[in-house]
C-alpha positions, 0 to 999 in steps of 0.5 A: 788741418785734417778732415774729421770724416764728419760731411760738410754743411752743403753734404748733410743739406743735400742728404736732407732734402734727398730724405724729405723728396723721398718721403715726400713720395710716400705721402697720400695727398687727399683729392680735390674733392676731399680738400674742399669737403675737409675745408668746410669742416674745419670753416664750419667747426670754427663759426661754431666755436666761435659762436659758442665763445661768444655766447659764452662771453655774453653770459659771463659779462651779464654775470659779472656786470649784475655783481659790479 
């Protein structure tokens, strides 16, 4: 059987995760004190959203319910 020149399965991983190691180099990682303040952020615009849905909901099963 002759070789169609395409890498092999085992080579093309190996040229993958060289790829990812080396972008994974070039990536600006937030700090400490960054990741716990965008943590937060994300915590307290999801209590608010949810607040916001389930308010939301009150009033529209009062709406609905008034109907029935």
């Amino acid at each position: 059987m002759a070789k169609t020149g395409k890498p092999g399965l085992m080579e093309r991983a190996k040229t993958y995760f060289k790829g990812v190691r080396s972008e994974m180099r070039k990536v600006s990682w937030p700090s400490k004190k960054e990741m716990k303040n965008y943590t937060a952020v994300v915590v307290a615009m999801t209590a608010i959203l949810a607040a916001i849905m389930g308010l939301a909901d009150l009033i529209f099963q009062q709406i609905f319910l008034r109907f029935i």
